[in-house]
C-alpha positions in Angstrom: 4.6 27.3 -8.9 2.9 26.2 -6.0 1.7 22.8 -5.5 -1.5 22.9 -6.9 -4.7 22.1 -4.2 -6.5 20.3 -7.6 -5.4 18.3 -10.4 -8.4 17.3 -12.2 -7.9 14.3 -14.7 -9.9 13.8 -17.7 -8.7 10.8 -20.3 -10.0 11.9 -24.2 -11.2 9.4 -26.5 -13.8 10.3 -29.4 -14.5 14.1 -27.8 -12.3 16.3 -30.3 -15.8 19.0 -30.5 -16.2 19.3 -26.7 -12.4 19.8 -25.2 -13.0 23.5 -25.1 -15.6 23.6 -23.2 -15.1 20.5 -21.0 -12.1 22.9 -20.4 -13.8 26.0 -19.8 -16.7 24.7 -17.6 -13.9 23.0 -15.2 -12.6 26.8 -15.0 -15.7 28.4 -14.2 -16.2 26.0 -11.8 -13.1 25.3 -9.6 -12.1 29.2 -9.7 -15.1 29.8 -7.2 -12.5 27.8 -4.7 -9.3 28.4 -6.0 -7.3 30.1 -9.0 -4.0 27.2 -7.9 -5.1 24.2 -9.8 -4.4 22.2 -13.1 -5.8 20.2 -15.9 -4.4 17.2 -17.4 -6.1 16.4 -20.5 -4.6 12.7 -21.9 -5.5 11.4 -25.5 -6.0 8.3 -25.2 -5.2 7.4 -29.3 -8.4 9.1 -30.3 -8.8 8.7 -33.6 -10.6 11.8 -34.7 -6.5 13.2 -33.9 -8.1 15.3 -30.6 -4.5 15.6 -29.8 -4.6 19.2 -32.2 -7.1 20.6 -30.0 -5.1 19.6 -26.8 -2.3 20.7 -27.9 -3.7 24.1 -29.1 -5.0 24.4 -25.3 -2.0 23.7 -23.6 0.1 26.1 -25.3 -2.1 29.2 -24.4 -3.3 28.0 -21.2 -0.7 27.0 -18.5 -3.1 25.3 -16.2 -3.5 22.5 -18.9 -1.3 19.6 -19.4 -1.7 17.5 -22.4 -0.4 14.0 -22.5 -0.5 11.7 -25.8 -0.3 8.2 -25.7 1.5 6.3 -28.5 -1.8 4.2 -28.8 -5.3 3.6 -28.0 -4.4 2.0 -24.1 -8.0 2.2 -22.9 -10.0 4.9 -20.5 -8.2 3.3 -17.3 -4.8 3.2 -18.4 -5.1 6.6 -19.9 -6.2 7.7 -16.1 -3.5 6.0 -14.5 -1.1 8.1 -16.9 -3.2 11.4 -15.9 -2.7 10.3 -12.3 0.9 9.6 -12.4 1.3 13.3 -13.5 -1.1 14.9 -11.2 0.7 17.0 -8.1 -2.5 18.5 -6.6 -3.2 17.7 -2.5 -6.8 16.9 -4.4 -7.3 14.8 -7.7 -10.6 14.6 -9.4 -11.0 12.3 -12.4 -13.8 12.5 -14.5 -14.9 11.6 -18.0 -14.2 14.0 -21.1 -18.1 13.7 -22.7 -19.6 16.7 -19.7 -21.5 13.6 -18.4 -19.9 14.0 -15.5 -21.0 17.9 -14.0 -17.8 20.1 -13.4 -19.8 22.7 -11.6 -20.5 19.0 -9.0 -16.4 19.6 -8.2 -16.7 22.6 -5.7 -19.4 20.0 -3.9 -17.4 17.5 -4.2 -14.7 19.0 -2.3 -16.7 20.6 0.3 -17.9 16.8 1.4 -13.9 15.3 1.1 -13.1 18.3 3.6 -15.1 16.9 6.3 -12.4 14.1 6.5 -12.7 12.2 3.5 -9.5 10.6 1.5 -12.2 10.0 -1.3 -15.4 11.0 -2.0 -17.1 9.2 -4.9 -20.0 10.8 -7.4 -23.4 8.3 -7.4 -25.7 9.5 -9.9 -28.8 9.9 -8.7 -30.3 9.7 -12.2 -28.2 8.4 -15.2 -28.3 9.7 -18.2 -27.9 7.5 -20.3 -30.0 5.1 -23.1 -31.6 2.5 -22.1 -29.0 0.2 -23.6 -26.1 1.6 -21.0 -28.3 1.4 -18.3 -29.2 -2.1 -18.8 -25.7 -3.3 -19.9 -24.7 -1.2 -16.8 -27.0 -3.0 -14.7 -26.0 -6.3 -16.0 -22.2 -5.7 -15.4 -22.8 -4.1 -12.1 -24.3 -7.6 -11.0 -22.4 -10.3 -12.7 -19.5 -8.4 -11.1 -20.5 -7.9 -7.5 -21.6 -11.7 -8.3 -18.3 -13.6 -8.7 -16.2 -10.7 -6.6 -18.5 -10.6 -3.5 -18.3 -7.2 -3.1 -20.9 -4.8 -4.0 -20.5 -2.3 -6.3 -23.0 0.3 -6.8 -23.4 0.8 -10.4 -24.3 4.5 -10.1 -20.6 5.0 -9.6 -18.3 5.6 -12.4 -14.2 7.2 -12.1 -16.0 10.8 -11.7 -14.9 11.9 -7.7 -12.5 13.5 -5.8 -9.1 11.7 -4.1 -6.8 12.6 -1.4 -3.2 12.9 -2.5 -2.0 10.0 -0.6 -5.3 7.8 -1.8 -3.7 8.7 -5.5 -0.1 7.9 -4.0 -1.2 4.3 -2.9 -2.9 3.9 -6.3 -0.2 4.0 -8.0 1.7 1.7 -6.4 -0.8 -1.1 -7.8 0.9 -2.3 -11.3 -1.3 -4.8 -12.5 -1.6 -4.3 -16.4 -5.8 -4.9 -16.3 -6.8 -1.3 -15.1 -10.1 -0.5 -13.7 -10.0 2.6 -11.8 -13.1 2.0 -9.6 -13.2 -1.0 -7.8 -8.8 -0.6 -7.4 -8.6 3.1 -5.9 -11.9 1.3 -3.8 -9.1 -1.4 -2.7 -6.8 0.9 -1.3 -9.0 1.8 1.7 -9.0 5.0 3.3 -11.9 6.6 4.6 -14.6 7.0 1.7 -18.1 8.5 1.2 -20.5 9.0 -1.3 -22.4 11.9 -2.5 -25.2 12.1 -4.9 -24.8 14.6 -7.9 -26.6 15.8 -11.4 -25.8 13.1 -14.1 -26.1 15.3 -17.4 -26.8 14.1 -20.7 -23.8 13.6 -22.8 -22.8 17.1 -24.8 -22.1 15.6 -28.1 -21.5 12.2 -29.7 -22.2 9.0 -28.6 -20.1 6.4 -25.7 -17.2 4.9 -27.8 -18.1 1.6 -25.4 -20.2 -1.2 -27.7 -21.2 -4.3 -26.3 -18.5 -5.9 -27.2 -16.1 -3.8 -25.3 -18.8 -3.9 -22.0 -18.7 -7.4 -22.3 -14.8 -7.8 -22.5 -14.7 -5.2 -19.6 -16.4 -7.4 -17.7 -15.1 -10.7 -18.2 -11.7 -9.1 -17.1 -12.4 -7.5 -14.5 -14.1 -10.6 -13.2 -10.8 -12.6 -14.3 -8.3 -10.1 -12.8 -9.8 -9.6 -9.8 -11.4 -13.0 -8.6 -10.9 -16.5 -8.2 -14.7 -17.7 -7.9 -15.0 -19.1 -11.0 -12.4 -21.6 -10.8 -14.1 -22.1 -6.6 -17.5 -22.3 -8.9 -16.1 -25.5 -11.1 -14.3 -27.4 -8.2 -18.1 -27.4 -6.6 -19.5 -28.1 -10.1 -16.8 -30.9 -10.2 -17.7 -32.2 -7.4 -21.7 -32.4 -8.1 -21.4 -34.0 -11.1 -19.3 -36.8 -9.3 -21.7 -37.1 -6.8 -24.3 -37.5 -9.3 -22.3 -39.8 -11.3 -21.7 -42.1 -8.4 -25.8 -42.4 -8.2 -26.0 -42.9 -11.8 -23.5 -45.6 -11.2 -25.6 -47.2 -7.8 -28.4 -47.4 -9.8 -26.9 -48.8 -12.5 -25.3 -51.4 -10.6 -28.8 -52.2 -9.1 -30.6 -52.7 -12.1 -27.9 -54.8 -13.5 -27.9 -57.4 -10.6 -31.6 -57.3 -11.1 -31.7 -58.6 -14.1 -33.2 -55.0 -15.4 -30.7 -54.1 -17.9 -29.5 -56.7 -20.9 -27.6 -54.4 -22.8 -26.0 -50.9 -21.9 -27.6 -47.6 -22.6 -26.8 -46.0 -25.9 -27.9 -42.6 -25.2 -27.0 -42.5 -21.0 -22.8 -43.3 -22.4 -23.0 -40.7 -25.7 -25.2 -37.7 -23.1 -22.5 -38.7 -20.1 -19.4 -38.5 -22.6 -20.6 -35.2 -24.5 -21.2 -33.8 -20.9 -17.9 -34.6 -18.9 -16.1 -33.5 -22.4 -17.9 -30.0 -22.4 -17.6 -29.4 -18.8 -13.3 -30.5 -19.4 -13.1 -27.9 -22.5 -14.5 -24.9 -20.1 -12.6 -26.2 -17.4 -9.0 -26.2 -19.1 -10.6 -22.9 -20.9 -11.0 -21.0 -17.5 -7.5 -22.4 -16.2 -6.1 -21.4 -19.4 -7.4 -17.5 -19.0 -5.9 -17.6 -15.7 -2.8 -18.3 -17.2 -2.8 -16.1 -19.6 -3.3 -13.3 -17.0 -0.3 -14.2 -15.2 1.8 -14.7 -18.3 1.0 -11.0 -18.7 1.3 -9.5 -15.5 5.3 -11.4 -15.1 6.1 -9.8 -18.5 6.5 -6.6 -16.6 5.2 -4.1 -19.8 4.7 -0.8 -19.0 0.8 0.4 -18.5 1.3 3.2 -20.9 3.7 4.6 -23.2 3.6 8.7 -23.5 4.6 9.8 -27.4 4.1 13.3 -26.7 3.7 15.7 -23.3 3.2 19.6 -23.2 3.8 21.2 -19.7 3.7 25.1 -19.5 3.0 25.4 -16.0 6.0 27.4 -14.5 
């Protein structure tokens, strides 16, 4: 078979009711362009065993690949496998839940081929409950916070890529995935363009709080060193103000001011310096850990079970 002009890359997790027709809407809508393309669906561990349905799929439909993880990896790590598998001169990657328009792809494409290597889909209205939004808004600024950049937080993983924008992405190996802000890294020229945000076909987003939260806290970890920047300056403030505490101290002693020493100023300063230590060694000791796990060398994935009937 030819090379295929799309691969477009969904990652499944909690969706086993709306494969068939995420499938069949990405059909409809990428055959008004082109009949050369394929589909990579990639279970991500789902739990409600999705992998039947895939599976089912991919047997009678030779423009559908199905990938199964060995285990629940996470959304980004189950894209990255997706990716690694795509052949098209143009990837799109976009969520399973129909959030993310299919019929947005021929659009999509017709902005990339005005000589864009990526073209990224900003929501122009989310939606999504109020509780995404505002944990979304939340992450969206801690983030571009403590990494100095600015990431606009209509933008999830749906867009479209240029072959070689894929190819460089996958030379990045880090074990923390977040596909956003790393195919963002590798450059190229980029664009965005606004598109329908649809409300979610079935279910509910398999992401709590918890997991936002934890999402976040990585990717600030991973990909920044301004918190550790942030406690040298702290550091240094509190000596500062230490040294004045000290001065004036010093000054009331000499005048005769202070008979005994302060109770409360040595128990408050003590509690304070051993809090600000704890979090201190706490921060290094993430860092650490992150480093510990990128020189074990794991792989990003492991693949238990592939069906390819493309010929």
């Amino acid at each position: 078979m030819n090379t295929p002009l799309f691969s477009i890359v969904s990652p499944v997790y909690k969706a086993r009711n709306i494969i068939h027709e995420l499938v069949s809407q990405i059909e409809n809508s990428v055959l008004g362009i082109t009949d050369n393309f394929e589909i990579i669906l990639v279970d991500d561990g789902c739990p409600e065993n999705s992998w039947e349905i895939i599976e089912e799929i991919a047997k009678s439909n030779k423009r559908v690949t199905g990938i199964k993880l060995s285990r629940n990896f996470g959304q980004h790590h189950a894209i990255t496998a997706g990716l690694d598998f795509a052949q098209g001169d143009w990837v799109i990657v976009m969520d399973c839940d129909l959030q993310d328009n299919p019929h947005e792809i021929i659009n999509l494409y017709n902005k990339a081929i005005q000589g864009y290597d990526i073209v990224f889909a900003a929501r122009s209205e989310r939606k999504d409950s109020l509780f995404k939004k505002l944990t979304g808004l939340v992450f969206s600024k801690v983030y571009n916070f403590f990494s100095g950049l600015e990431i606009d937080r209509r933008i999830g993983n749906f867009g479209i890529y240029s072959k070689k924008s894929i190819d460089a992405y996958k030379k990045l190996k880090e074990p923390f995935r977040l596909f956003g802000p790393l195919i963002n890294w590798v450059g190229f020229k980029k664009t965005t363009l606004e598109i329908e945000h649809q409300n979610r076909f079935q279910g509910k987003s398999s992401y709590s709080f918890n997991k936002l939260l934890n999402l976040a806290f990585e990717a600030i970890i991973v990909n920044t060193d301004k918190p550790l920047r942030i406690l040298v300056k702290l550091g240094f403030f509190i000596c500062f103000i230490s040294l004045l505490i000290i001065f004036y101290y010093l000054l009331q002693y000499f005048q005769g001011k202070i008979e005994q020493p302060g109770f409360m100023t040595t128990i408050l300063s003590l509690w304070l310096i051993c809090g600000l230590l704890m979090f201190s060694i706490g921060i290094l000791g993430i860092y650490l850990t992150k480093i510990f796990t990128g020189i074990r060398n794991r792989p990003i994935y492991i693949i238990e079970t592939k069906i390819y009937n493309q010929e």
